[in-house]
C-alpha positions in Angstrom: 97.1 141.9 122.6 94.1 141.7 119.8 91.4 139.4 120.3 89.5 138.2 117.5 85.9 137.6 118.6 84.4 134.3 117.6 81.5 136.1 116.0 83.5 137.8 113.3 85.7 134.7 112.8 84.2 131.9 113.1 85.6 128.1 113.3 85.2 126.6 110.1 82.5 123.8 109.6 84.1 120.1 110.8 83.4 117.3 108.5 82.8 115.4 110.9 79.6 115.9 113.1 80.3 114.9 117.5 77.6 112.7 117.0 78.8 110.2 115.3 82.3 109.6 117.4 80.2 109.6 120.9 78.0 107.4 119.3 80.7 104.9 118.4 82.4 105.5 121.8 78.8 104.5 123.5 78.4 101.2 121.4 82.1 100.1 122.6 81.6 101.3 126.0 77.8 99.0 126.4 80.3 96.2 125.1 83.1 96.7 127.1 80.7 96.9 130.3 78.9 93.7 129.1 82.7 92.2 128.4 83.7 92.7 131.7 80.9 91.3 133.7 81.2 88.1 132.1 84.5 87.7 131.7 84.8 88.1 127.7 88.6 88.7 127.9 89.5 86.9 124.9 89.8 87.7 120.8 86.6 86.9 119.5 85.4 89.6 122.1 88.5 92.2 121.0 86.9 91.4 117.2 83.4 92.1 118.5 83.8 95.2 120.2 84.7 96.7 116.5 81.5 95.6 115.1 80.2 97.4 118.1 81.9 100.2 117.8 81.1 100.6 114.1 77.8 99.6 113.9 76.6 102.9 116.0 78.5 105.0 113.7 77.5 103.8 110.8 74.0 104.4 111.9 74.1 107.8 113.1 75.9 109.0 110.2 73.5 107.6 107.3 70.1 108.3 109.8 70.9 111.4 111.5 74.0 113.2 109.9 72.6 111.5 106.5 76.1 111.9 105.3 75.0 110.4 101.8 74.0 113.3 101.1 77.0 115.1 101.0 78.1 116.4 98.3 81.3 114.7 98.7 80.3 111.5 98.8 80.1 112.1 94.4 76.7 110.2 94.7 73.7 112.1 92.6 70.5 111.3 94.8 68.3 114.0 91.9 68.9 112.2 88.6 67.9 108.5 88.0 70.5 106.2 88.2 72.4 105.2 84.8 70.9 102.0 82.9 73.1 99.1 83.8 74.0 98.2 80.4 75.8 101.8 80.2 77.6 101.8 83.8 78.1 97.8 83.0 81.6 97.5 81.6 82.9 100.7 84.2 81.7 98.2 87.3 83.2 94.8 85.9 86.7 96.7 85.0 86.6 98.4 89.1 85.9 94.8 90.6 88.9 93.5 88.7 90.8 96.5 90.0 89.7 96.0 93.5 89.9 92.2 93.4 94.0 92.4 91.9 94.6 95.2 94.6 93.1 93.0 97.4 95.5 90.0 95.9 98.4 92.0 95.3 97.8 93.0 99.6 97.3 89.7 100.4 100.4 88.6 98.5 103.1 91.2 100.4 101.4 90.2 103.7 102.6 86.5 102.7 105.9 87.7 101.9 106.0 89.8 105.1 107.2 87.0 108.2 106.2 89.3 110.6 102.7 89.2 110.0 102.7 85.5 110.5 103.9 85.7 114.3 102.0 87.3 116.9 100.5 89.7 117.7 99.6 89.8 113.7 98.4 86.7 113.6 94.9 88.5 114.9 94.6 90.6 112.0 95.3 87.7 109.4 92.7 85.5 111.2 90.3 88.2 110.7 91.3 88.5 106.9 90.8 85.0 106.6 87.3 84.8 107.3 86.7 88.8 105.6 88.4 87.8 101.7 84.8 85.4 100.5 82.2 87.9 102.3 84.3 90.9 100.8 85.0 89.7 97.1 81.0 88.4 97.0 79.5 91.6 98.9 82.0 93.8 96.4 80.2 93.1 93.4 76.4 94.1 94.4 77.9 97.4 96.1 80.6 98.0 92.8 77.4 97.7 90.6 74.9 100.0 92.7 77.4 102.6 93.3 78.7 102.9 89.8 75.0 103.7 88.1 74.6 106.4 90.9 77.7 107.7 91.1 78.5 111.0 88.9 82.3 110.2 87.8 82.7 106.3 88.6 85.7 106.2 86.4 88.2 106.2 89.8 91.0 104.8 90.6 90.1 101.1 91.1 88.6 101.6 87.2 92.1 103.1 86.6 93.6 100.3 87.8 91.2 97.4 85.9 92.1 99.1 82.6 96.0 99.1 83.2 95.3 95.1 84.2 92.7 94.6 81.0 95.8 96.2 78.9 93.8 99.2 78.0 96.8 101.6 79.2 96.0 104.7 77.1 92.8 105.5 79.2 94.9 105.0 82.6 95.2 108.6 84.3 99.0 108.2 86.3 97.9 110.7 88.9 94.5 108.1 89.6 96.0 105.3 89.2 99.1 106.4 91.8 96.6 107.6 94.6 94.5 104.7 94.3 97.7 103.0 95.0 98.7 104.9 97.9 95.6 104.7 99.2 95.5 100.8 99.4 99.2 100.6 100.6 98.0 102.7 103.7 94.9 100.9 104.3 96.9 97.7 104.3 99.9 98.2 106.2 97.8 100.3 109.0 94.8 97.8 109.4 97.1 95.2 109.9 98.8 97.0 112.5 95.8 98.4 114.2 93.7 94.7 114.4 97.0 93.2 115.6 97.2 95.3 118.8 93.7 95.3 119.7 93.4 92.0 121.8 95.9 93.2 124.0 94.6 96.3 125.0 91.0 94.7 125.4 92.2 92.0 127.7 94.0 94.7 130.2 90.8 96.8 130.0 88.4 94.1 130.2 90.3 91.0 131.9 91.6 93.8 135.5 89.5 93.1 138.3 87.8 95.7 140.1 89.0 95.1 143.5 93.1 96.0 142.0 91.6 98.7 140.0 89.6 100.6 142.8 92.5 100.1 145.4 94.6 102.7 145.0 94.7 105.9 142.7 97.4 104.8 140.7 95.9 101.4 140.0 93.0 103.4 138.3 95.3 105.5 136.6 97.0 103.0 135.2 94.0 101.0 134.0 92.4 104.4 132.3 95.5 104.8 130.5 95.0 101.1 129.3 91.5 101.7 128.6 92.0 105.0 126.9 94.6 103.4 124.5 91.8 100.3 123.9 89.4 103.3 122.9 92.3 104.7 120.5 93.0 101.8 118.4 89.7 100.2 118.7 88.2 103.4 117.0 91.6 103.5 114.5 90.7 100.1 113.2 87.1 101.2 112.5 88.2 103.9 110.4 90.9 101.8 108.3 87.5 99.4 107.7 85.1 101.6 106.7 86.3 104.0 103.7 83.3 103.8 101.6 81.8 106.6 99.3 78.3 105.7 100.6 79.3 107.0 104.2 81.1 110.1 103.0 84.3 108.3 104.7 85.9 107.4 101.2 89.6 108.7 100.8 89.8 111.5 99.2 93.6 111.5 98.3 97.1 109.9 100.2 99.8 111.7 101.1 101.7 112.0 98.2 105.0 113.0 99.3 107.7 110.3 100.3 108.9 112.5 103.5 105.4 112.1 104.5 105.6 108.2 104.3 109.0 108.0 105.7 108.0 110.3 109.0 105.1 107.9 109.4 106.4 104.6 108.2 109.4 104.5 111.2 107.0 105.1 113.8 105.5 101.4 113.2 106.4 97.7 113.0 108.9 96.4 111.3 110.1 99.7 110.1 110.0 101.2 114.0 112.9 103.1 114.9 111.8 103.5 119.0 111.8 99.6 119.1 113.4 98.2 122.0 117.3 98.3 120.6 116.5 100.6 117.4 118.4 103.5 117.0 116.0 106.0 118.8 115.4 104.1 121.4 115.4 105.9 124.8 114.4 103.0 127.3 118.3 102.4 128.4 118.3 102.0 132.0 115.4 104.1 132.2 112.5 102.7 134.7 108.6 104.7 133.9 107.8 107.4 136.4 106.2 104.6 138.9 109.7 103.3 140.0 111.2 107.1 140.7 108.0 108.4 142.1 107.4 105.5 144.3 107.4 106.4 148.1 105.6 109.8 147.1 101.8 109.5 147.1 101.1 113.4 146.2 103.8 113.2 143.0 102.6 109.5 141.9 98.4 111.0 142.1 99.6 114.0 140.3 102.0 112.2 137.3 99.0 110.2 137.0 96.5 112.3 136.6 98.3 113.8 134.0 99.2 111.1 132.2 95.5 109.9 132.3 94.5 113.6 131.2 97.3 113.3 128.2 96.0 109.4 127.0 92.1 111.2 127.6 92.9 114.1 125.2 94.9 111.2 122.5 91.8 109.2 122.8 89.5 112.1 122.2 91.8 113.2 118.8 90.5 109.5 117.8 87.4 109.5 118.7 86.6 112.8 117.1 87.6 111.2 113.7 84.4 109.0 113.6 84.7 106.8 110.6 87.6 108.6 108.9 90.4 107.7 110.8 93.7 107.1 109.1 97.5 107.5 108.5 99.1 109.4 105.4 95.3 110.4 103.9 92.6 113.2 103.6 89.8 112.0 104.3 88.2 115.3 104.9 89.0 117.8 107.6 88.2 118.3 111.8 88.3 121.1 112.8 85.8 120.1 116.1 86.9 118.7 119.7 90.2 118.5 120.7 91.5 120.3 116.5 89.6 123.0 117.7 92.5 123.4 120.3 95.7 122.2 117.9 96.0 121.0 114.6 97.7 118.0 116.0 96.4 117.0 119.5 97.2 113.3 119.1 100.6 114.3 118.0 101.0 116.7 121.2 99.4 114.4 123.5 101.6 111.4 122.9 104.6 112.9 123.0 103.9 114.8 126.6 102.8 111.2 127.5 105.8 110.0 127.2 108.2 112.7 128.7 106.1 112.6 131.8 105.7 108.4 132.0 109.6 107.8 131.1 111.5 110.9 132.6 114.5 109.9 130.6 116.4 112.4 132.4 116.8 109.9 135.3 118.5 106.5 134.9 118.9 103.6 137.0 122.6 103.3 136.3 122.7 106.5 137.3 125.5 107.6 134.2 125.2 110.7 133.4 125.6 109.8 129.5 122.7 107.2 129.8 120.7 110.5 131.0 121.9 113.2 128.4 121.0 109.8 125.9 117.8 109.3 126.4 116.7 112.7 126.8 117.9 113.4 123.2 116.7 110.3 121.6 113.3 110.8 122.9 113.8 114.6 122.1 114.1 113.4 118.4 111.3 111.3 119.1 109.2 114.1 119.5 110.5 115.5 116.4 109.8 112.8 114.0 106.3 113.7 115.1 106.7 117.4 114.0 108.4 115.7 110.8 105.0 114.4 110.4 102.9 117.3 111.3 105.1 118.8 109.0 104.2 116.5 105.8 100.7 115.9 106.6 100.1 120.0 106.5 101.7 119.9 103.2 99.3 117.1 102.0 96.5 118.7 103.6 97.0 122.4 102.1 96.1 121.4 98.9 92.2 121.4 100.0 91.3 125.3 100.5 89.2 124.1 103.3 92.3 123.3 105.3 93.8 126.2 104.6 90.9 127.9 106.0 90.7 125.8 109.6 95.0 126.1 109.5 94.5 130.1 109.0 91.7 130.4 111.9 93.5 128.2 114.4 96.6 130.3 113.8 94.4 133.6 115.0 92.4 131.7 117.5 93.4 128.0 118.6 94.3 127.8 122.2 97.6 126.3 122.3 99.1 128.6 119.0 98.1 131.4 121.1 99.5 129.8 124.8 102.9 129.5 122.4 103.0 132.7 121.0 102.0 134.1 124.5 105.5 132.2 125.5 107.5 133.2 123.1 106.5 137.2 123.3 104.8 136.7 119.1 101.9 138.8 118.0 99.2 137.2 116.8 98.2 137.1 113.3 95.9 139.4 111.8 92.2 139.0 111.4 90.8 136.9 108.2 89.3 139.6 105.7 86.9 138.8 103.4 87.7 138.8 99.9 87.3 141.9 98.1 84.2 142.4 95.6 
């Protein structure tokens, strides 16, 4: 079998440094450590272990990555910045953009019941007190930005001239990805803050004595913590899109297959609910109940499972500031995507074939068995339905193209796969000709 030699094919450049994840993993860890020797179990604690997650990140990417620098960030740092009077009417027609967006959010999540009930009610708490620092804090950053950036004409400016009535200078394509932009950020934030507290309080609120008493006990409350890691991290990166930190969204999935795969995996749209029509929890019982009795199989399922939540984690954490659903917000092609193009994706759903094992159920019918294993086989592939849509999205950029093109020659699990299934590999990247 040909081996191409990571010399002559390299991995293409991440835009994401590992600095800047580990650093944000270290703040929440210091936090969590601190939470749990006094006994900081509670919201306000969930809501502070974000700020202490984020705050690292933000620092090491401005200080050490200096990521406004990049040229992606569409900042020019060489020229002096615009006179006000010229970038003037550009800023005041963005803040009305951005203020009507924010409104129109906050409208649907008033209309939306379900984000008036726990475990939402977290998330609109948390709105509550954001809406006067962001619509005061918006205006100073909308009118520094706009005499520094080179095109500040975007999509929130897009949006301020279709509300001003100016339509004729409204680009569709703008004004529709500006739109999908804000529709991701806020259905997912929503969802991410909501399910925070939870997590926090299992990770934070478990005493040490249950934890350290057996080896499943500490599985179990890695898993937990893992998970706490995962969204805690997820909700940074719905927070903190902003040009400045190169984190800014550079285009949502445009595609309605790609919002349809996504959307039924989450509240209220969930399809895997308890009672939804992929549901494949009937009569099952999680591997503890049929592995109970057998120390060896219940260390091993666990240490798998931890390894599996460890690896989902990871895919998070390896997303720094730039964490989210349905958008490119540029690519990863370091830690766990320098293994698979969709680790998280992988990861989750081998978590939960080996924590259900749908193929046994406590009625013991055979057609509760044969149901479950399909539901949750289709489970698994409205994930590849999304892997699927998100590629499409994502080939647009050349520079995907590129990582999708060197992980196919030399990404661990392609090659384990093809290596199962008897395939050659692909052949070597060749440089273009002169």
């Amino acid at each position: 079998m040909q081996d191409v030699s990571a010399a002559s094919d390299p991995r293409p450049r991440s835009a994401v440094s590992h600095g800047v994840g580990l650093a944000g993993l270290a703040g929440l860890l210091l936090w969590t450590a601190a939470a749990r020797a006094f006994g900081m179990v509670g919201p306000a604690a969930a809501a502070l272990a974000i700020v202490a997650c984020a705050l690292p990140m933000v620092a090491w990417s401005l200080i050490v990555d200096k990521v406004h620098r990049n040229p992606s960030t569409g900042i020019d740092w060489d020229s002096p910045p615009r006179p006000r009077a010229e970038s003037l009417d550009i800023s005041i027609a963005k803040i009305v953009g951005l203020w009507a967006i924010w409104g129109v959010i906050g409208c649907l999540y008033c209309i939306g019941r379900w984000y008036w009930r726990d475990p939402y009610l977290f998330s609109m708490t948390l709105f509550g007190y954001a809406v006067v620092p962001m619509v005061v804090l918006s205006v100073p950053y909308v009118l520094w930005l706009d005499r520094r950036l080179k095109e500040p004409r975007d999509g929130a400016w897009h949006f301020g001239q279709l509300l001003i009535g100016r339509v004729e200078a409204v680009d569709r394509d703008i004004l529709y990805d500006f739109l999908r932009s804000w529709a991701v950020k806020g259905f997912f934030l929503a969802f991410m803050l909501a399910i925070v507290p939870a997590g926090w309080a299992s990770t934070v609120g478990e005493g040490s004595g249950w934890i350290l008493d057996n080896p499943v006990n500490l599985a179990r409350w890695l898993i937990t913590a893992m998970f706490m890691i995962d969204v805690t991290m997820a909700s940074v990166g719905y927070i903190f899109t902003f040009k400045l930190l190169d984190a800014h969204i550079r285009s949502a999935n445009p595609y309605a297959s790609g919002w349809a795969a996504a959307l039924v995996c989450y509240p209220p749209f969930i399809m895997m609910a308890p009672g939804g029509p992929l549901d494949y929890h009937q009569n099952t019982a999680e591997w503890l109940y049929w592995l109970d009795g057998q120390p060896v199989l219940l260390m091993l399922n666990g240490a798998i499972l931890v390894l599996l939540t460890g690896i989902y984690a990871w895919a998070t954490v390896a997303f720094g500031l730039r964490f989210s659903n349905l958008t490119h917000r540029g690519i990863l092609t370091h830690g766990p995507y320098a293994w698979s193009k969709h680790p998280a994706y992988l990861s989750k759903n081998l978590f939960w074939w080996f924590a259900t094992l749908p193929f046994l159920a406590t009625s013991g019918s055979f057609v509760d068995m044969v149901r479950n294993t399909a539901l949750l086989a289709a489970v698994s592939g409205v994930y590849y339905w999304r892997a699927v849509t998100e590629e499409k999205h994502l080939s647009t950029d050349p520079a995907y193209r590129d990582y999708a093109g060197w992980m196919e020659r030399n990404g661990p699990v392609p090659r384990f796969v093809r290596g199962l299934i008897g395939l050659r590999p692909p052949p070597p990247a060749t440089a273009p000709a002169e």
